[in-house]
C-alpha positions as a Markdown table, in Angstrom:
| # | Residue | x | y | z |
|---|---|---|---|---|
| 1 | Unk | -7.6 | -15.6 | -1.5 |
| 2 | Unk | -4.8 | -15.3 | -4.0 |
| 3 | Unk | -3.8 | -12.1 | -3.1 |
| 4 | Unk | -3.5 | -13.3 | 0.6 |
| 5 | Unk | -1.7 | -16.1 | -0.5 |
| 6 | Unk | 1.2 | -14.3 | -2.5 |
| 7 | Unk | 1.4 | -12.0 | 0.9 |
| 8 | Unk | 2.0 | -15.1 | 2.7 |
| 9 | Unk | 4.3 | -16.2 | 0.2 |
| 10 | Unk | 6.0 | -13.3 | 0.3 |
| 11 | Unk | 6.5 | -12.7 | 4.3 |
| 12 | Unk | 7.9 | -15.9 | 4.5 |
| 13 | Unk | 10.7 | -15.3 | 1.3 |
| 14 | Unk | 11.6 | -12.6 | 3.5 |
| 15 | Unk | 11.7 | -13.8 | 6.0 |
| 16 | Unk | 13.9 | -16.5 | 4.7 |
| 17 | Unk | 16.2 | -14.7 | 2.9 |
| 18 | Unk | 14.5 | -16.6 | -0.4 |
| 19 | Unk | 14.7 | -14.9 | -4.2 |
| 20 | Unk | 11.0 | -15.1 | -4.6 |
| 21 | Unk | 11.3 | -12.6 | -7.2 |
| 22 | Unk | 13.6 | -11.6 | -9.9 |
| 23 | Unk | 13.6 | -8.5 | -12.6 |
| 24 | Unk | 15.5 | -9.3 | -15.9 |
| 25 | Unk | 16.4 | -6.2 | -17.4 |
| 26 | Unk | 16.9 | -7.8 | -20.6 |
| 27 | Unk | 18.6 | -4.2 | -22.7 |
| 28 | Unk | 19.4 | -0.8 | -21.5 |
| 29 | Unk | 18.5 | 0.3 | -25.0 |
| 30 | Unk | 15.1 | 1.8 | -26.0 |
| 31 | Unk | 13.2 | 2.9 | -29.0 |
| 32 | Unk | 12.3 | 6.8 | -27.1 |
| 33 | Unk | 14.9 | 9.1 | -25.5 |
| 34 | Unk | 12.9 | 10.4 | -22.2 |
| 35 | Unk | 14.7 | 13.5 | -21.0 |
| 36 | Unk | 14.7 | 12.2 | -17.1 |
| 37 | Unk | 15.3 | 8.7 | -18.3 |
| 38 | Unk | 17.9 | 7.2 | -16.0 |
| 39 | Unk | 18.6 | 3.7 | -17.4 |
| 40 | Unk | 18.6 | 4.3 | -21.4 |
| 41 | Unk | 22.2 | 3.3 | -23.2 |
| 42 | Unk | 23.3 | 4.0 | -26.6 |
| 43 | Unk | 23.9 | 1.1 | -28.6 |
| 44 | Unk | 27.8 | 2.3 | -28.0 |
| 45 | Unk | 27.7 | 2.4 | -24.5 |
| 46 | Unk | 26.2 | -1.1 | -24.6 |
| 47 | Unk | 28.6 | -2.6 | -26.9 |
| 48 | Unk | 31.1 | -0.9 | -24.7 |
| 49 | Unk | 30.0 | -3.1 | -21.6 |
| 50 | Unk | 30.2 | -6.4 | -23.3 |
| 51 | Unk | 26.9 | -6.1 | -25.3 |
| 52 | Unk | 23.7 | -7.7 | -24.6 |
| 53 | Unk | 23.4 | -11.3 | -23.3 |
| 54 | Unk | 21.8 | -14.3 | -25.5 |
| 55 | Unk | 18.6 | -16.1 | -24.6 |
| 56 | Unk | 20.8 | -19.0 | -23.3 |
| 57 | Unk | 22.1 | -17.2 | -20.8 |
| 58 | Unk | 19.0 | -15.8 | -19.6 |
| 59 | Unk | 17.8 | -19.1 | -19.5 |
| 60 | Unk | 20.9 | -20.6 | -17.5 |
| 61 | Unk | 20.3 | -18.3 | -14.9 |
| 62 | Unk | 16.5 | -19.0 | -15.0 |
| 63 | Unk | 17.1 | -22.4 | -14.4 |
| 64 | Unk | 19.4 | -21.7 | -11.1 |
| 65 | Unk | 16.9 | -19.6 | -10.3 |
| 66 | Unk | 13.9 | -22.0 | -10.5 |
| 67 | Unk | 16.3 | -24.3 | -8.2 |
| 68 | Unk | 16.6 | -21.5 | -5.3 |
| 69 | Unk | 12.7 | -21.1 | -5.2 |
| 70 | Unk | 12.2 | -17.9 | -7.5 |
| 71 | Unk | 8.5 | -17.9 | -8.9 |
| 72 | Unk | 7.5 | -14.8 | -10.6 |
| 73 | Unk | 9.9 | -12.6 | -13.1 |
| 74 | Unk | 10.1 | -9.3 | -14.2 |
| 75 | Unk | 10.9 | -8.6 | -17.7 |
| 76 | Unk | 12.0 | -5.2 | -18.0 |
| 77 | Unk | 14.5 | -2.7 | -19.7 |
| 78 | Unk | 15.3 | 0.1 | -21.2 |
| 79 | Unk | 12.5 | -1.5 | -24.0 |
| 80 | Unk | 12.9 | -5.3 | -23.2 |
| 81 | Unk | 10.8 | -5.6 | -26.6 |
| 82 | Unk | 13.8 | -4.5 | -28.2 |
| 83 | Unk | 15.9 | -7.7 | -27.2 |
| 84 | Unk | 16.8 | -9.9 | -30.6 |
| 85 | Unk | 15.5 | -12.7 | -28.8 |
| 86 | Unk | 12.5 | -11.9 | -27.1 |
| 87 | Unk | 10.0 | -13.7 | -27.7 |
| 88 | Unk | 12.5 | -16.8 | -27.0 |
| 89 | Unk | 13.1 | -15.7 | -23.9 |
| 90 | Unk | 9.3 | -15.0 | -22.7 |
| 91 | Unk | 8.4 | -18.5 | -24.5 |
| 92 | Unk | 11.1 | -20.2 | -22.2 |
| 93 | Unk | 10.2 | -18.9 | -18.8 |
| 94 | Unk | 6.6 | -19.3 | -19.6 |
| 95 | Unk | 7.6 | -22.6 | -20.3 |
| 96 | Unk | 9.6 | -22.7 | -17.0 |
| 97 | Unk | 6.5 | -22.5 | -15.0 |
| 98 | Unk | 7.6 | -18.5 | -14.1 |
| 99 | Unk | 4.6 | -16.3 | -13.5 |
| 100 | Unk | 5.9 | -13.6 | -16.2 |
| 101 | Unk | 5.3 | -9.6 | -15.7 |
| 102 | Unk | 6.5 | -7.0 | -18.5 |
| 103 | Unk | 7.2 | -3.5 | -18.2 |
| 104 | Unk | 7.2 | -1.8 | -21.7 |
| 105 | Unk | 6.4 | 1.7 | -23.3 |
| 106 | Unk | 3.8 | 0.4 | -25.5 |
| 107 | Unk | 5.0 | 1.4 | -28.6 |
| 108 | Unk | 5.9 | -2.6 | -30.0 |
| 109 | Unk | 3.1 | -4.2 | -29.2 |
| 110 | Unk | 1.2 | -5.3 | -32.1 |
| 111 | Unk | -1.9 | -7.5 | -33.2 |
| 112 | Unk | 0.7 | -10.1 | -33.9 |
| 113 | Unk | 2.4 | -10.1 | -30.5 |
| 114 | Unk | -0.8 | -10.5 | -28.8 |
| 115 | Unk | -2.0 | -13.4 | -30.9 |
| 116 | Unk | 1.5 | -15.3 | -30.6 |
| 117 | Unk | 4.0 | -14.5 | -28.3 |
| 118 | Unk | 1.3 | -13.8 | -25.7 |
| 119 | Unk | -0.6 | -16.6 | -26.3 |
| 120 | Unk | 0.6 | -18.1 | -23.1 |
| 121 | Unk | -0.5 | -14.4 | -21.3 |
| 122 | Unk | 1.5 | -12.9 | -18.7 |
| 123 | Unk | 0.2 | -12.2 | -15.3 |
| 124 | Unk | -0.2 | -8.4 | -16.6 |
| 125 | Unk | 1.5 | -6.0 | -18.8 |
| 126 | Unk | 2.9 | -2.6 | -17.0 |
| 127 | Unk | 2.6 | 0.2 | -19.8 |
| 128 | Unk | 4.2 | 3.5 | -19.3 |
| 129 | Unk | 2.1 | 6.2 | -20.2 |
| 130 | Unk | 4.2 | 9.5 | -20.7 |
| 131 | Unk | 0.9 | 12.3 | -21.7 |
| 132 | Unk | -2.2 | 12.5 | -23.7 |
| 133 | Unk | -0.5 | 14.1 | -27.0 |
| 134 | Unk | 2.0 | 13.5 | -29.8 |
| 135 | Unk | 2.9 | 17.5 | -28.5 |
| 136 | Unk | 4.1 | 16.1 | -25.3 |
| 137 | Unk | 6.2 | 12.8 | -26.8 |
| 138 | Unk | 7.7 | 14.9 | -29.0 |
| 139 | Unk | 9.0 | 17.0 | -26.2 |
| 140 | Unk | 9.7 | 15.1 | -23.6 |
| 141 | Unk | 10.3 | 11.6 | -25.3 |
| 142 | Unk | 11.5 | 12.6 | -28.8 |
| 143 | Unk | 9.4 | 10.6 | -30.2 |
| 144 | Unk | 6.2 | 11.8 | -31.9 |
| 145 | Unk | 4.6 | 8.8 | -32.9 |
| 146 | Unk | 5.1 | 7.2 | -29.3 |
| 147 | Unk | 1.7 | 8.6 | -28.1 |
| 148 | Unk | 0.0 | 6.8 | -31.0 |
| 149 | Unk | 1.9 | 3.9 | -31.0 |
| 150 | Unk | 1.2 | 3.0 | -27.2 |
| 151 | Unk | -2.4 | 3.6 | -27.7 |
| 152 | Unk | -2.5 | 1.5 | -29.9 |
| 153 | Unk | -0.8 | -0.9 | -27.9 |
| 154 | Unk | -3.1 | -0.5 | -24.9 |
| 155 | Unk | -6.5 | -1.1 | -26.9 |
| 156 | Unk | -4.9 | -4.5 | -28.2 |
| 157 | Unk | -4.3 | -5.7 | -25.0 |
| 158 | Unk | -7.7 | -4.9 | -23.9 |
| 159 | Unk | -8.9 | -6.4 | -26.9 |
| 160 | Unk | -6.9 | -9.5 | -26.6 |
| 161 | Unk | -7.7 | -9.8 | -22.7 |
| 162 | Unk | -4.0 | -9.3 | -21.0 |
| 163 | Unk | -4.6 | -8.0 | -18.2 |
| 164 | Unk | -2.9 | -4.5 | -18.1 |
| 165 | Unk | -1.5 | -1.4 | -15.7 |
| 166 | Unk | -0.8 | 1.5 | -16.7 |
| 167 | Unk | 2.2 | 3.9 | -14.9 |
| 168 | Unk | 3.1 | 7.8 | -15.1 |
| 169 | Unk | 6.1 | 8.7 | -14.7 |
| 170 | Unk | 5.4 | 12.4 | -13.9 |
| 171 | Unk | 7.8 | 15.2 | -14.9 |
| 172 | Unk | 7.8 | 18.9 | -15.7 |
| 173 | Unk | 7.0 | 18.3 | -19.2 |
| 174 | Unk | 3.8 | 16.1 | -18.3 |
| 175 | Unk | 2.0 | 17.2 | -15.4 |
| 176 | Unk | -0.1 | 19.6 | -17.4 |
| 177 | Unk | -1.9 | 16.2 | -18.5 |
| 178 | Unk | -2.6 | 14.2 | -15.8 |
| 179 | Unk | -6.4 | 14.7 | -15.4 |
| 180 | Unk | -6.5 | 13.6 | -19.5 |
| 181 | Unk | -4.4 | 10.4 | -18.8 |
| 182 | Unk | -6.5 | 9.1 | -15.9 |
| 183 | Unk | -9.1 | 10.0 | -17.8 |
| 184 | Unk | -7.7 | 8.0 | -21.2 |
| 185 | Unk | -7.0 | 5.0 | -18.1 |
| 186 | Unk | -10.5 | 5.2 | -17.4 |
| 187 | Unk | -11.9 | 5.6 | -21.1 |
| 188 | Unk | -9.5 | 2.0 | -21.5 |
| 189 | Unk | -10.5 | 0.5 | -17.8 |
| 190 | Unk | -6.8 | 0.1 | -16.5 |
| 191 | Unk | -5.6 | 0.8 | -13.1 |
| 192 | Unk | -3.0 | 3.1 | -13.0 |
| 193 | Unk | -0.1 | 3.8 | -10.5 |
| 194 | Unk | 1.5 | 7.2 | -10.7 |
| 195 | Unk | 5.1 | 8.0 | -9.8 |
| 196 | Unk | 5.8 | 11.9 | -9.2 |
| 197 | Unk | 9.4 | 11.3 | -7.1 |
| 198 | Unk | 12.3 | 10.4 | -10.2 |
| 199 | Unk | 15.3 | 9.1 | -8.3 |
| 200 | Unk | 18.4 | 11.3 | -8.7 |
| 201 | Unk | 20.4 | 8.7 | -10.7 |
| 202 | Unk | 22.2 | 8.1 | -13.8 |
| 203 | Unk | 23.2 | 4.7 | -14.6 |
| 204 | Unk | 24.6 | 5.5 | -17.9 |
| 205 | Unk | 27.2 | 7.8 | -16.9 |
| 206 | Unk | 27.8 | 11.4 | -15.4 |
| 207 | Unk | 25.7 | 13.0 | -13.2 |
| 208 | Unk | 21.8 | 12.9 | -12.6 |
| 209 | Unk | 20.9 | 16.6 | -13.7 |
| 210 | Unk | 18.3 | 15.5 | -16.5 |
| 211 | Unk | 16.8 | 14.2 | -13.8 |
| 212 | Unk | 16.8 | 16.8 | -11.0 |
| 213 | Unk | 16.1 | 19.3 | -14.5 |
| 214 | Unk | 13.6 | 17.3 | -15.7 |
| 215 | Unk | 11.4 | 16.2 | -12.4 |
| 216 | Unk | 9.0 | 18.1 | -10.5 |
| 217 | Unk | 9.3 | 21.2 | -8.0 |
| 218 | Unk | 9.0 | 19.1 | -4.4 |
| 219 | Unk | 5.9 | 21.6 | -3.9 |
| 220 | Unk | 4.2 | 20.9 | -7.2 |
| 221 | Unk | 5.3 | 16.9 | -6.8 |
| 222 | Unk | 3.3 | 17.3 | -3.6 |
| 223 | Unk | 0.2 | 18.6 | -5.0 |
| 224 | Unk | 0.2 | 15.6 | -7.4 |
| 225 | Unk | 0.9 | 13.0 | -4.9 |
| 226 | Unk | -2.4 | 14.8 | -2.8 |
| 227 | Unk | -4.4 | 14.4 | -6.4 |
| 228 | Unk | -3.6 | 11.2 | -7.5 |
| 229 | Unk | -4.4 | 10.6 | -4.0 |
| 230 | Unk | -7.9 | 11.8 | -4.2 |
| 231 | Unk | -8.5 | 10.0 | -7.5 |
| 232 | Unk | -7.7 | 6.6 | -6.2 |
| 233 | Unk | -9.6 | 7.2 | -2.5 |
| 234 | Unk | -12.9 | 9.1 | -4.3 |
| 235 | Unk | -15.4 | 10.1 | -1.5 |
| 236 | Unk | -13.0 | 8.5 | 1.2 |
| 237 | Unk | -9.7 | 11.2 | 0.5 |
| 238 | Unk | -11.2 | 13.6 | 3.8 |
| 239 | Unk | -10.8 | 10.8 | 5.8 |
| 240 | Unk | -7.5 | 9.3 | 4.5 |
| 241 | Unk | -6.1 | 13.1 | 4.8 |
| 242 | Unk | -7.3 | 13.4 | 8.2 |
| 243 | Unk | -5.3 | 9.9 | 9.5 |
| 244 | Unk | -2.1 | 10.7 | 7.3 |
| 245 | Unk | -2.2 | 14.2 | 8.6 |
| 246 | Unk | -2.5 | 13.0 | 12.3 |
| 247 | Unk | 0.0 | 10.4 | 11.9 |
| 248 | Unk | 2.5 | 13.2 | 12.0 |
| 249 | Unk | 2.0 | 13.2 | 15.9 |
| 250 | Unk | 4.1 | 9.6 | 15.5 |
| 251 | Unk | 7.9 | 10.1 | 15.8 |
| 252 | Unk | 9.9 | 7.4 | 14.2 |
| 253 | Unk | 12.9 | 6.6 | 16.7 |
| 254 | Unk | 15.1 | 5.1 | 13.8 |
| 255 | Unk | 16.6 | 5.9 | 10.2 |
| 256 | Unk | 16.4 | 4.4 | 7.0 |
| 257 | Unk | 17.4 | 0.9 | 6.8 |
| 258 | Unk | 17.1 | -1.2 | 3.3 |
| 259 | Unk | 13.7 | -2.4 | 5.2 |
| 260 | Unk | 11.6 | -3.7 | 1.8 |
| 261 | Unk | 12.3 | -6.8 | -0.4 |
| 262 | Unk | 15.6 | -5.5 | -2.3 |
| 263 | Unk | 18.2 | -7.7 | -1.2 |
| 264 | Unk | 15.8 | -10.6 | 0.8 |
| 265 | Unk | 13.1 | -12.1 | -1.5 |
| 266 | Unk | 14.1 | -9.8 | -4.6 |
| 267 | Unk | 17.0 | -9.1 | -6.8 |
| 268 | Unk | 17.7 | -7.0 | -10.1 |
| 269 | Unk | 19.7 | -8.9 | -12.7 |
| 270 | Unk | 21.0 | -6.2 | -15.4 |
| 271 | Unk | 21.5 | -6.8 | -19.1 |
| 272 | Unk | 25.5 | -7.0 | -18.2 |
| 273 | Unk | 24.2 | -10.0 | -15.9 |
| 274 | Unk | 25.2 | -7.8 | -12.6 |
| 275 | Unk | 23.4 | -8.5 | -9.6 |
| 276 | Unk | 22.2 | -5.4 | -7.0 |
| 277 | Unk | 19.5 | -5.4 | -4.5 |
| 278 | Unk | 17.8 | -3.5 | -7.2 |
| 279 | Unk | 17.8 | -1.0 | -10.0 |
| 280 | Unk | 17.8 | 2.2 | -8.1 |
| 281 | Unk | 21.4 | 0.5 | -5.9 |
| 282 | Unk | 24.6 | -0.2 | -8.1 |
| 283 | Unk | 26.2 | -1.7 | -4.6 |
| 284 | Unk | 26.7 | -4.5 | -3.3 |
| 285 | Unk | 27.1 | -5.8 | -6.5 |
| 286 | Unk | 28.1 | -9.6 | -8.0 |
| 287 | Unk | 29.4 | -9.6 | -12.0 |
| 288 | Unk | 27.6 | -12.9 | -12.8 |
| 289 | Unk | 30.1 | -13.5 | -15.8 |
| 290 | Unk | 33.3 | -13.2 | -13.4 |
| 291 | Unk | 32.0 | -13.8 | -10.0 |
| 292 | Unk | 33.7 | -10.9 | -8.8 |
| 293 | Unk | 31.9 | -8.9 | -6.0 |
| 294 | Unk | 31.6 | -5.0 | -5.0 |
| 295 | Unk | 31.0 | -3.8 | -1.7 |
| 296 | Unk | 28.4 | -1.1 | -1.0 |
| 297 | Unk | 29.7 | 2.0 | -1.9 |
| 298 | Unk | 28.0 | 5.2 | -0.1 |
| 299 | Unk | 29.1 | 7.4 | -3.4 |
| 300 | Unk | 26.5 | 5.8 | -5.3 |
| 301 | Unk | 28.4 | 3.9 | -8.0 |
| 302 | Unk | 26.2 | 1.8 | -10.0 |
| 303 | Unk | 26.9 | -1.8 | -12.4 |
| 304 | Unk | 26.7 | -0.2 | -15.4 |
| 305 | Unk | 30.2 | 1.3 | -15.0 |
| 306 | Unk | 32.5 | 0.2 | -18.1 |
| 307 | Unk | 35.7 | 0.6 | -15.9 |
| 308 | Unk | 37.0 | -3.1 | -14.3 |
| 309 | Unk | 35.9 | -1.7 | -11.3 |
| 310 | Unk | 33.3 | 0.3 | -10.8 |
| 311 | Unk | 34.3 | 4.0 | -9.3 |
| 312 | Unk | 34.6 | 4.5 | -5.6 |
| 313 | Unk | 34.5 | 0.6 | -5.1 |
| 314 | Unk | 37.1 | -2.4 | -5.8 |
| 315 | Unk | 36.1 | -5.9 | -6.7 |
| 316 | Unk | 36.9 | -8.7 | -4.5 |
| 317 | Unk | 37.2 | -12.1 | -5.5 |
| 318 | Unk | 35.0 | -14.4 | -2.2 |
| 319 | Unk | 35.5 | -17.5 | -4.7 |
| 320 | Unk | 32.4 | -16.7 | -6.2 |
| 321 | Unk | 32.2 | -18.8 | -9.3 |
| 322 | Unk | 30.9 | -17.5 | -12.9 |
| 323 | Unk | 27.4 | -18.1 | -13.2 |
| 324 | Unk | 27.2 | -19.4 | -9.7 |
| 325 | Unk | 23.6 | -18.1 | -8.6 |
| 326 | Unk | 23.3 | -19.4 | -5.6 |
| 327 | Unk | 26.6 | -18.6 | -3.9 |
| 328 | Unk | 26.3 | -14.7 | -5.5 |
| 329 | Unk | 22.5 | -14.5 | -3.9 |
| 330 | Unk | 24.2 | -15.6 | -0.2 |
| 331 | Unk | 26.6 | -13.4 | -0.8 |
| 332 | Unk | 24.0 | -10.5 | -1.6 |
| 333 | Unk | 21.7 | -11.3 | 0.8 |
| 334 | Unk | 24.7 | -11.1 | 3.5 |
| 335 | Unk | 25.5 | -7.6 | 2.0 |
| 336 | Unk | 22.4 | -6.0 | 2.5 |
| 337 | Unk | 22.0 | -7.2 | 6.1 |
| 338 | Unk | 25.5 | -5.4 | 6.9 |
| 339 | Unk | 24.4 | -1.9 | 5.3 |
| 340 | Unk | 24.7 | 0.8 | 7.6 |
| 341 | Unk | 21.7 | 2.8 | 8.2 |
| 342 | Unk | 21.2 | 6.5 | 7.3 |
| 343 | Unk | 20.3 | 8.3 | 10.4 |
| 344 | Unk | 19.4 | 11.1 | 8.9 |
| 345 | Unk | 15.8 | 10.3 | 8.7 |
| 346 | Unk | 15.5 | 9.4 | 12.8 |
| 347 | Unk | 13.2 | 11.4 | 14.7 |
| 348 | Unk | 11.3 | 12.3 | 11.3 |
| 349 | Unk | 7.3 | 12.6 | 11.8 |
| 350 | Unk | 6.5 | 12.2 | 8.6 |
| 351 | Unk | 8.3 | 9.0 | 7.1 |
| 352 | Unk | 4.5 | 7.8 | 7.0 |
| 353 | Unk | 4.4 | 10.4 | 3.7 |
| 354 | Unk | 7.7 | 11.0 | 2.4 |
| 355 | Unk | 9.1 | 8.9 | -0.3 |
| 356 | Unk | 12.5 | 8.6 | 1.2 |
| 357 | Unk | 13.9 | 4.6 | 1.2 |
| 358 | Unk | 17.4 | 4.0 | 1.2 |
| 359 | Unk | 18.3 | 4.1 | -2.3 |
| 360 | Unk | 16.9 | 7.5 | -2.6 |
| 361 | Unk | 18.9 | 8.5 | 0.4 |
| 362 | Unk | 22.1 | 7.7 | -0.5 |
| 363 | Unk | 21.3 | 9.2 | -4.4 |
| 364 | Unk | 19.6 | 12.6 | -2.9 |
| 365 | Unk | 22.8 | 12.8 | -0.9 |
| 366 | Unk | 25.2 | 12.3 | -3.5 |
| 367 | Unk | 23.2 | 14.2 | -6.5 |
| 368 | Unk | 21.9 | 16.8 | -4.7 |
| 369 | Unk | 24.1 | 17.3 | -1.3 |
| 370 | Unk | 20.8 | 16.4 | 1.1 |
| 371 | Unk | 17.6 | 15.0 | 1.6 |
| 372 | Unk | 15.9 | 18.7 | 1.5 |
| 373 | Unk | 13.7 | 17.6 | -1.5 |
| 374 | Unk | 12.6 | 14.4 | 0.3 |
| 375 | Unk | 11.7 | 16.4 | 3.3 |
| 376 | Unk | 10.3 | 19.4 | 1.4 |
| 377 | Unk | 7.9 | 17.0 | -0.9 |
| 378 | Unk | 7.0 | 15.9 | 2.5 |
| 379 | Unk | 6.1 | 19.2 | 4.4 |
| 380 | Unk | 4.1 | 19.9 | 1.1 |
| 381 | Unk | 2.3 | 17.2 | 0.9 |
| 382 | Unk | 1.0 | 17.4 | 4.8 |
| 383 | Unk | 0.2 | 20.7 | 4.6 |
| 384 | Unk | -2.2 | 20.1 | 1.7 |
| 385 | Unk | -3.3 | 17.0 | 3.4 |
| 386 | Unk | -4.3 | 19.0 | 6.6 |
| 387 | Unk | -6.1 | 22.0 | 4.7 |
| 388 | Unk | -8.0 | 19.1 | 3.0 |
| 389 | Unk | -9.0 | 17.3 | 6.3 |
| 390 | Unk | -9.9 | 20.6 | 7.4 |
| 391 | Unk | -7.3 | 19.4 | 10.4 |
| 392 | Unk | -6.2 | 22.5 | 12.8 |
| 393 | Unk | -3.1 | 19.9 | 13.7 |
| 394 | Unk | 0.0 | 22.3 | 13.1 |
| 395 | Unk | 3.7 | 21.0 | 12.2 |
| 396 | Unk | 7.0 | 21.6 | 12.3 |
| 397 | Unk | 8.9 | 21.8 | 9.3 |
| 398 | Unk | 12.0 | 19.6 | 9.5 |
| 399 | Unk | 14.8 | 19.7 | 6.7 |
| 400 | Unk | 17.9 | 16.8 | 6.8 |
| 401 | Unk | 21.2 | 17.6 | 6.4 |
């Protein structure tokens, strides 16, 4: 009934145009240095932007926020844990009435934390889980003790009752250990959702090629997708395979439009107090501490930019006020209706599989030149899909320009 409820809820912020939810990325900073990571910041490159923001300010735009309808909030980084004033913060919007949701690495959490800051529990605690060794932290997070650490982590949440999640984020240097970190997921009883697409993005500067280096083959990415697939289904997969596999037969007419909750009921609020649809979009963009706004940019330019304007977009001044969040989310919301679409995608049988949205699109395009690793992840991954419906349908490969 609650579940049904928060759909319901949801729908009708949508619907609306209503910032049901909000992520706080409260630092870009973080205590491990993943090789594909996208978001991490020296503390040079933050204190370059303006440095991080104070608990009162976070609070400020809680309270607007609380005003406008928001109810739950994301509190995310980089590390969030790593914020000076964290446990202020989540004490705050607990206080608020916010239904609160972490992401974290793990590694921070102590006995401590669970007995105090999370006395008031958040709704759940998303842990990312990055192998089943110190071997593989070492290599692919630099940091050895991480693997430790975050077990650690995860058994004194279990112990403490919070309810947890844990994600993959699966990569090159990981892969080789999925079967032993579902397996540690279900030695600890915690669902798991597993990401095996890593957007080609770099919001700290330069280009995205740690990324495209570090991430999956679209073949192998494929065969992951089809086994964490058949972990989650169990005896059902056949039949799931069998109706994604047929579904191919249904051509979708249109592109790619910005079609989920980015920019309608849901917002990203970065540690420089920017405002995008989300993290994956730098534009349209609204500075929070000058009220200045930037238009979608097709290049990709994200907030994190330490230039006055970002590159490939200027800053307009709609007599958006400092701090005003109600004027900034109109202004947003307005944005992402007027985005053009990416045609790209229309005629596409198999947008039922690929893992193409629109922030992917326009990053594929400017990283990478094309959406061919979109569409080859997607031939892939129905090809497996048929041989393991034991489904004589045969398609047509299709590659975007």
């Amino acid at each position: 009934m609650a579940l049904e409820l928060e759909k319901q809820l949801v729908a009708r912020a949508t619907e609306l145009r209503q910032p049901l939810t909000a992520n706080f990325e409260l630092t870009p900073c973080c205590n491990m240095s993943c090789d594909m990571c996208f978001i991490r910041h020296t503390p040079q490159q933050m204190s370059a932007g303006g440095g991080l923001s104070d608990a009162a300010s976070w609070t400020d735009i809680a309270r607007q926020l609380m005003d406008m309808g928001t109810l739950f909030i994301l509190l995310t980084g980089g590390e969030p844990m790593l914020h000076p004033e964290f446990d202020t913060i989540y004490h705050t919007l607990r206080s608020m009435g916010f239904i609160i949701t972490l992401n974290t690495n793990g590694t921070l959490i102590t006995e401590e934390m669970c007995r105090t800051t999370f006395r008031e529990k958040p709704r759940r605690v998303n842990v990312t889980l990055y192998g089943s060794s110190r071997a593989t932290y070492e290599q692919l997070c630099h940091y050895g003790d991480g693997f430790e650490r975050t077990m650690r982590g995860l058994r004194l949440l279990r112990q403490y009752g919070i309810d947890t999640k844990l994600n993959f984020s699966l990569v090159r240097a990981n892969v080789h250990e999925f079967d032993e970190m579902l397996a540690l997921a279900q030695e600890l009883g915690i669902p798991v959702s597993a990401s095996n697409y890593m957007f080609a993005v770099n919001r700290s500067g330069g280009d995205a090629s740690n990324v495209t280096q570090a991430r999956l083959s679209a073949e192998e990415a494929a065969r992951t997708e089809c086994h964490y697939m058949k972990y989650n289904e169990g005896a059902g997969y056949e039949d799931k395979a069998r109706q994604m596999a047929a579904q191919a037969d249904e051509e979708s007419p249109v592109g790619i439009s910005l079609n989920c909750r980015a920019g309608s009921s849901s917002m990203w609020v970065g540690w420089n107090h920017r405002i995008t649809p989300c993290v994956m979009m730098g534009t349209p963009c609204v500075d929070l501490t000058t009220g200045h706004t930037y238009p979608f940019a097709p290049s990709g330019a994200t907030p994190d930019a330490h230039e006055p304007a970002m590159p490939g977009t200027a800053s307009c001044d709609n007599g958006i006020a400092p701090y005003d969040m109600a004027s900034a989310w109109a202004w947003l919301t307005q944005s992402c209706l007027e985005l053009p679409e990416i045609d790209q995608c229309g005629g596409c049988r198999l947008k039922h599989i690929c893992q193409v949205c629109y922030a992917a699109a326009i990053h594929e395009k400017r990283q990478c030149g094309s959406l061919k690793y979109l569409c080859d992840m997607a031939n892939h991954e129905l090809t497996i899909l048929k041989q393991h419906a034991k489904d004589p349908i045969i398609h047509k490969e299709r590659h975007l320009g």
